[in-house]
VOGU-3710 file (C-alpha; in Angstrom, 3 decimals, decimal comma):
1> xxxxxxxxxx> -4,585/-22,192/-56,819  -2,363/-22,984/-53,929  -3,048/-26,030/-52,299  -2,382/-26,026/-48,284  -2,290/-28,433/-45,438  -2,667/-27,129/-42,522  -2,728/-29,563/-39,544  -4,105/-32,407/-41,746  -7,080/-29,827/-42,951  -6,904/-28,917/-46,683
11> xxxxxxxxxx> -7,434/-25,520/-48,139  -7,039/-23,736/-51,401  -6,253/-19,877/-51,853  -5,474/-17,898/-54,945  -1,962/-17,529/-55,821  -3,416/-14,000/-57,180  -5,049/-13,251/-53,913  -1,662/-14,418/-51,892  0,729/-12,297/-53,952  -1,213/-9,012/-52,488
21> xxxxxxxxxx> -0,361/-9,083/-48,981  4,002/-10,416/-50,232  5,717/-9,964/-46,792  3,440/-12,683/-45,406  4,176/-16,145/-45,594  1,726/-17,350/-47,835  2,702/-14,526/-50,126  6,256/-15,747/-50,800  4,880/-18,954/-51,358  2,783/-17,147/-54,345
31> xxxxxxxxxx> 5,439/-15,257/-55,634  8,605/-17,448/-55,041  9,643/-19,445/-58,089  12,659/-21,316/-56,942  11,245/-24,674/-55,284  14,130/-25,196/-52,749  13,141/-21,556/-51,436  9,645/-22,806/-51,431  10,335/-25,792/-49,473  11,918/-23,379/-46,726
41> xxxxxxxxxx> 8,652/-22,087/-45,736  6,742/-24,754/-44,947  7,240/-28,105/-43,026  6,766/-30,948/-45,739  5,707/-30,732/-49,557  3,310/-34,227/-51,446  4,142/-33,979/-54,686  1,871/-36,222/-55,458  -1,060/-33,912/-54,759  1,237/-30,516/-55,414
51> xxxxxxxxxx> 0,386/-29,685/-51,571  2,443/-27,764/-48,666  2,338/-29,067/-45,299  2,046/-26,837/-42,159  2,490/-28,319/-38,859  0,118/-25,273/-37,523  -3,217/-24,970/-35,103  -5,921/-25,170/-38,153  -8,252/-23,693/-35,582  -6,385/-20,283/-35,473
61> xxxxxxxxxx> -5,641/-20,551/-39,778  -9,735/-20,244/-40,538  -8,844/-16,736/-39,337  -5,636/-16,434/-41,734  -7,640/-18,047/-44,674  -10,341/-15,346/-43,630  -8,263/-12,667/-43,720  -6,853/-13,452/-47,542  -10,456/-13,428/-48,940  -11,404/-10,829/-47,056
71> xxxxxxxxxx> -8,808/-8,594/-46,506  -9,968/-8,332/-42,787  -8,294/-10,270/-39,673  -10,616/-11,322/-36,895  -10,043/-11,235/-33,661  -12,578/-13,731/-31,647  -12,508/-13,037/-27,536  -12,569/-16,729/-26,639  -8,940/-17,494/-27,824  -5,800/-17,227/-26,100
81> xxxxxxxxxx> -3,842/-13,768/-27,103  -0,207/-15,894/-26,839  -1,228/-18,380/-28,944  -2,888/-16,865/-31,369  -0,401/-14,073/-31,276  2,522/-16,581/-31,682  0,167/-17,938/-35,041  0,050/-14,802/-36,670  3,062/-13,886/-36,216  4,449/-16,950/-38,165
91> xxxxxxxxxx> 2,186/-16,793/-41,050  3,988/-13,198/-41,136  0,881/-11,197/-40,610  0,146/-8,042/-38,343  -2,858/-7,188/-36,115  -3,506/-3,835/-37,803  -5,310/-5,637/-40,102  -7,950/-6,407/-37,801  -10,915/-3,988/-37,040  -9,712/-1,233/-34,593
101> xxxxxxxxxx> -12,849/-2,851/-32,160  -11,226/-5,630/-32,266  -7,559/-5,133/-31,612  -8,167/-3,068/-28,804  -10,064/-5,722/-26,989  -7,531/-7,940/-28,109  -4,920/-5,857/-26,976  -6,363/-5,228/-23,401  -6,899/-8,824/-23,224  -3,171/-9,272/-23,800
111> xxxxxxxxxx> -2,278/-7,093/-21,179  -4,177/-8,680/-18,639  -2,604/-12,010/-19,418  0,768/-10,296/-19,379  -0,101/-8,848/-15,904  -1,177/-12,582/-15,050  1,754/-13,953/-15,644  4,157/-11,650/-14,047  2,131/-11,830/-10,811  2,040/-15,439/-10,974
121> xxxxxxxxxx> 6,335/-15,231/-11,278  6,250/-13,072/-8,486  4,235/-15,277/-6,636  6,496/-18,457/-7,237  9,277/-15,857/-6,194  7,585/-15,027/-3,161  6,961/-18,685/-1,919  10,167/-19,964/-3,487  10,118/-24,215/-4,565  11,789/-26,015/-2,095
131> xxxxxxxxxx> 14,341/-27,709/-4,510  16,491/-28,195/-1,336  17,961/-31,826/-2,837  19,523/-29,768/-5,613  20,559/-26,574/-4,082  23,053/-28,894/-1,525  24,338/-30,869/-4,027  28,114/-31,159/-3,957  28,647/-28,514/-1,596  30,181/-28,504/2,289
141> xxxxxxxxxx> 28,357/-30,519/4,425  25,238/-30,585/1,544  23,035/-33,014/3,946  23,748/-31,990/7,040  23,240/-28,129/5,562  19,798/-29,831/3,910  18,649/-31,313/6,687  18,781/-27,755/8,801  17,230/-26,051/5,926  14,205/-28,083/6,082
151> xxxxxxxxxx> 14,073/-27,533/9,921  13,984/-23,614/9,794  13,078/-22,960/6,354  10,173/-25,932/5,079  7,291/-26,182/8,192  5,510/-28,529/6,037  8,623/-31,159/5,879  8,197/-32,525/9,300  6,897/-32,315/12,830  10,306/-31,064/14,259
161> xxxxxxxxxx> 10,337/-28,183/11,685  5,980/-27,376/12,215  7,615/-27,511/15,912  10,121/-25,064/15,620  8,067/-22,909/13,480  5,124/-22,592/16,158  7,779/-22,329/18,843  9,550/-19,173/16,425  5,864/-17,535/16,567  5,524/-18,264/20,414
171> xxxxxxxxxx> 8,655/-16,546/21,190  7,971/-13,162/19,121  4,713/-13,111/20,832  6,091/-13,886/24,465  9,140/-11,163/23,837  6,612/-8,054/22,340  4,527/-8,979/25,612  7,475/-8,711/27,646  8,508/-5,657/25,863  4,614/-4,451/26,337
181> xxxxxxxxxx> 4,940/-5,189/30,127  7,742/-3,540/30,802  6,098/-0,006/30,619  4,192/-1,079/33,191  3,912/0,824/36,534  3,433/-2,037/38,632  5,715/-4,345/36,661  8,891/-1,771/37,292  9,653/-3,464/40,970  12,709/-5,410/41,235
191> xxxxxxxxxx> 11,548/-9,318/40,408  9,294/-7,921/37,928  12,360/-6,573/36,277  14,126/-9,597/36,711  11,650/-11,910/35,495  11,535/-9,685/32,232  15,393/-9,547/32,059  15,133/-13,040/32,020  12,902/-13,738/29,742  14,215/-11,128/27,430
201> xxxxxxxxxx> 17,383/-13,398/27,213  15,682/-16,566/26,772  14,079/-15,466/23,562  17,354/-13,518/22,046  18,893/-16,939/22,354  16,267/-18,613/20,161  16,378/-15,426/17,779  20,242/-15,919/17,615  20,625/-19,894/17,536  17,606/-19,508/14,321
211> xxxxxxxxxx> 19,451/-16,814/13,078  22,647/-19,264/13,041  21,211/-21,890/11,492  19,651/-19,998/8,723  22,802/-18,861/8,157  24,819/-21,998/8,263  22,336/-23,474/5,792  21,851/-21,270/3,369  23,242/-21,819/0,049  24,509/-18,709/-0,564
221> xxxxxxxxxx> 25,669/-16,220/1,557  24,769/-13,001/-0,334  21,295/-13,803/-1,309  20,918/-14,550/2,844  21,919/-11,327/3,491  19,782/-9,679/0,815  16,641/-11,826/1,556  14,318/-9,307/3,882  12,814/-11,832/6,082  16,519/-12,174/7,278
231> xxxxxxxxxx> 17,013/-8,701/7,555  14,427/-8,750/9,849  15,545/-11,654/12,068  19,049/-9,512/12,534  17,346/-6,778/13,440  15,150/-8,571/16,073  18,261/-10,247/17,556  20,610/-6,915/17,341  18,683/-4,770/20,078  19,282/-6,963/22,960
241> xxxxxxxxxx> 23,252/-7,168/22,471  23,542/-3,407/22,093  21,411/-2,801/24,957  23,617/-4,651/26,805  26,635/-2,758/25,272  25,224/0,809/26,489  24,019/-0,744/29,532  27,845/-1,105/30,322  28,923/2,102/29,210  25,609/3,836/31,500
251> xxxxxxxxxx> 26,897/1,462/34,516  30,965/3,143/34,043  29,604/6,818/33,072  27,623/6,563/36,242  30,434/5,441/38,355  32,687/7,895/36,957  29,811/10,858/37,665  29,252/9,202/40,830  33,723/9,481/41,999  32,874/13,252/40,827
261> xxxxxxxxxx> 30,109/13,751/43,412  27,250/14,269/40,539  24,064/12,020/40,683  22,884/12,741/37,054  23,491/9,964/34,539  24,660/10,699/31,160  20,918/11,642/29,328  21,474/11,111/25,936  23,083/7,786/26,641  19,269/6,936/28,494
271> xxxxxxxxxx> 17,359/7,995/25,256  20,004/6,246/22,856  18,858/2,955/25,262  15,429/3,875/25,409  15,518/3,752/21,363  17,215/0,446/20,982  14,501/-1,006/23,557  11,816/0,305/21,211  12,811/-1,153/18,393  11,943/-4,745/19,868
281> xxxxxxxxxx> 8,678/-4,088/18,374  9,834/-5,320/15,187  10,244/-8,569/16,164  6,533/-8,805/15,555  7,431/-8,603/11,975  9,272/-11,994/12,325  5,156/-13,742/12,101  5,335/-13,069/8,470  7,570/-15,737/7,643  5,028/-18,016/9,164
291> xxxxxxxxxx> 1,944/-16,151/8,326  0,604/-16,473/4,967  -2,014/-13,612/5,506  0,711/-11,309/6,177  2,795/-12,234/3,334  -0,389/-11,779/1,282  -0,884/-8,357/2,527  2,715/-7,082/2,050  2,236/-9,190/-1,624  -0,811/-6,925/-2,111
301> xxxxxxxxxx> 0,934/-3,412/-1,221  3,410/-4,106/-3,330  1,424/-5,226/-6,086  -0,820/-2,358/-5,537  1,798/0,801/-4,945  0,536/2,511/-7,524  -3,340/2,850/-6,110  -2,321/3,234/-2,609  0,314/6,209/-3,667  -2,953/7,926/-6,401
311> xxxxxxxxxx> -5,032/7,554/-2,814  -2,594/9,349/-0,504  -2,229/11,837/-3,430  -6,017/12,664/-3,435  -6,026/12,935/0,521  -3,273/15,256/0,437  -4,969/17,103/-2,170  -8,173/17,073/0,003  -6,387/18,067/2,915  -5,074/21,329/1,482
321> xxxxxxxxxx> -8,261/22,225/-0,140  -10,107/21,596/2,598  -8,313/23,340/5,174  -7,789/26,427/2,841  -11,317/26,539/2,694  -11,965/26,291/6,493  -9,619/28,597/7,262  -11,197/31,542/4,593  -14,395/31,286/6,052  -13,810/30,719/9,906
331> xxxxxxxxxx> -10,252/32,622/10,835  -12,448/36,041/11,909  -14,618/34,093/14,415  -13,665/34,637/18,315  -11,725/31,952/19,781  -11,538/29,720/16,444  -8,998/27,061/16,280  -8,714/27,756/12,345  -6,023/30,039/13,188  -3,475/29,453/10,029
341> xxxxxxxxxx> -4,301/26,748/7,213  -1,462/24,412/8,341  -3,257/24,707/11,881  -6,495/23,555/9,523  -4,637/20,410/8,415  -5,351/18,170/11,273  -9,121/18,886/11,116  -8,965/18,617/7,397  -7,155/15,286/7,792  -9,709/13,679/10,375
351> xxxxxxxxxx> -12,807/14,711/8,467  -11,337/13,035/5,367  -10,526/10,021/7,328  -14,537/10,348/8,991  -13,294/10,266/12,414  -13,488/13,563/13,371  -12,316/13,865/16,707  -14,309/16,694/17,217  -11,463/18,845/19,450  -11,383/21,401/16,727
361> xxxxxxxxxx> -14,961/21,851/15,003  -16,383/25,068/12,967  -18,523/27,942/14,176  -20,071/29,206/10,907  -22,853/27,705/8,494  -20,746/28,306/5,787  -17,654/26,600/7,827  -20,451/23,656/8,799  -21,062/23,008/4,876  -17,387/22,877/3,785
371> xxxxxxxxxx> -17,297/20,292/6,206  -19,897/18,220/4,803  -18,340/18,652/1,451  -14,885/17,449/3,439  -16,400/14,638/4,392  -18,756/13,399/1,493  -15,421/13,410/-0,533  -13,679/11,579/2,581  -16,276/8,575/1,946  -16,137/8,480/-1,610
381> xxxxxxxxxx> -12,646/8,787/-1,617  -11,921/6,038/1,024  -14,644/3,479/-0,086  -13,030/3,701/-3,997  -9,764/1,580/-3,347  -11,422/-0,770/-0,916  -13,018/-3,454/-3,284  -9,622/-3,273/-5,523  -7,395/-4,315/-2,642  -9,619/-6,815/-1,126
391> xxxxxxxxxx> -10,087/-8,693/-4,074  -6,463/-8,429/-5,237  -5,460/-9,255/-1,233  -7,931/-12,609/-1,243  -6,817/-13,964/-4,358  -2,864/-13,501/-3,630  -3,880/-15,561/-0,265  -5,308/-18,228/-1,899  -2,802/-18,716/-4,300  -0,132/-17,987/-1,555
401> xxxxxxx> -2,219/-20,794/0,495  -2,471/-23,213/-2,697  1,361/-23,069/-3,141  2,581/-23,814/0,470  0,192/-26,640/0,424  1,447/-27,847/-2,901  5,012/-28,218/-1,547
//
């Protein structure tokens, strides 16, 4: 018999039974005769009771001792697939020794902790610590750099920087309802337009002085420009300074036109400025940075690319079924709209989606029941992601919300 110790529990296995499984560590202890290789195994040897010491969870080794006498690992559910993983593997044995039942349980299980952990790295990554007294250490200006970090970058490190954050939010919603008004009829008169101008510079000031100081305190200058919240400040800033730019060049063009006699102004200049004025709206994607609930959602999309990409696949697929349907069995009535299956497309899409705007509907019974079919699948195709994303979208929140608090 071999005696064994296993995290101060004794046990005793046939050197007979050991020396039938010999790649395992128990089984070179069997069949090794030199004592100094014997010694290498384990973590201590009494001589006075001819016993080998493991320093091992005895919890996890009823399993190992199991599996000698029987031949047959077991797998329970209840433990931890790392650790008990990280066990097996040093006693040297495999999981296809379990029962297939098992293993594949155990296996899925694994997966799901795997899964776990690299969405909980992501995470972290997402909401990064604020190790701010480290990442200025020894560098140009590290605590005056610090100190403007934890104004623009940490809301939760004092009431100047909550400040600043609520007045960040207060501007992008003051400039998209400035941008909003400005299509206005009624807001096109002269102060109107003034008022707006005016405003419009106000805020690309604060966009531009933030944008400054995130850049003169980050600590690296690379990873600032590769970050995509601060992608999205430059592009919120850069619309206003090359409006004004091709306002200058539409104010010279025009006097130049205007020397020649000709009224017209130079058109594709106007829809070049008309562009850059639109893309203002993404300023509204500056509220992320200070909006856990949209960080959660963008969190969730990416986590979740691979649904949302199977469910635009299926509508797709529904969408040319559907409409090649609808157009075989309604393109010979009078005055149909079903005119050519890409024509179909729109109708097929908006049944799918049940809103059916109803400006293109069928004629025929037959036509009538593909749409039903159209839009029983558009139900049961819709309602299938829904419960996945919410529950995925509510637990990255309240992690997301249990880390920012944490800090």
């Amino acid at each position: 018999l071999l005696n064994i110790n296993v995290g101060g529990k004794s046990f005793q296995i046939a050197c007979k039974v050991l020396a039938q499984y010999p790649i395992t560590r128990l089984g070179k202890l069997a069949l090794y005769t030199d004592h100094a290789k014997k010694l290498q195994l384990c973590d201590d040897y009494l001589v006075q009771k001819n016993e080998y010491f493991f320093d091992r969870d005895p919890s996890i080794f009823h399993y190992v001792f199991h599996f000698y006498r029987s031949g047959v690992l077991w797998v329970m559910e209840e433990m931890c697939p790392s650790n008990f993983m990280e066990e097996i593997e040093y006693w040297g044995i495999h999981l296809k020794y379990s029962q297939r039942c098992c293993r594949i349980l155990f296996e899925e299980k694994q997966d799901e902790l795997s899964e776990y952990l690299k969405i909980e790295k992501e995470l972290e990554a997402e909401l990064e610590p604020l190790n701010s007294g480290e990442q200025f250490d020894g560098k140009f200006l590290g605590g005056f750099r610090k100190i403007i970090w934890n104004l623009i970058e940490n809301p939760y490190s004092s009431v100047p920087a909550k400040i600043i954050a609520v007045m960040s939010s207060f501007f992008v919603l003051i400039s998209i309802v400035g941008m909003t008004l400005s299509t206005v009829e009624e807001m096109k008169n002269k102060t109107a337009k003034m008022w707006m101008e005016q405003m419009e510079m106000i805020c690309a000031i604060f966009f531009t002085s933030e944008y400054l100081m995130r850049l003169i305190s980050s600590s690296s200058f690379k990873n600032f420009l590769r970050a995509a919240f601060n992608a999205i400040d430059l592009v919120a800033i850069l619309p206003f300074y090359i409006q004004l730019l091709f306002e200058n060049l539409d104010e010279a063009d025009t006097l130049y036109h205007e020397e020649l006699h000709k009224v017209e102004n130079v058109s594709k200049l106007g829809k070049v400025l008309k562009l850059i004025k639109l893309m203002r709206i993404f300023r509204i994607l500056k509220l992320a940075r200070h909006s856990t609930g949209l960080r959660a959602f963008s969190f969730t999309m990416r986590q979740c690319y691979q649904q949302v990409c199977c469910l635009l696949l299926f509508i797709a697929m529904g969408v040319f079924t559907f409409s090649a349907l609808i157009h075989s069995v309604e393109h010979d009535v009078p005055g149909t709209g079903f005119t050519s299956i890409p024509c179909a497309w729109w109708w097929a899409a908006v049944s799918l989606s049940t809103v059916g705007y109803g400006d293109t509907v069928p004629d025929t019974v037959l036509g009538r029941m593909v749409a039903f079919v159209c839009i029983s699948f558009g139900i049961i195709l819709n309602g299938m992601p829904i419960s996945i994303l919410y529950n995925k979208f509510s637990d990255y929140y309240a992690k997301l919300k249990a880390h920012e608090l944490s800090q």
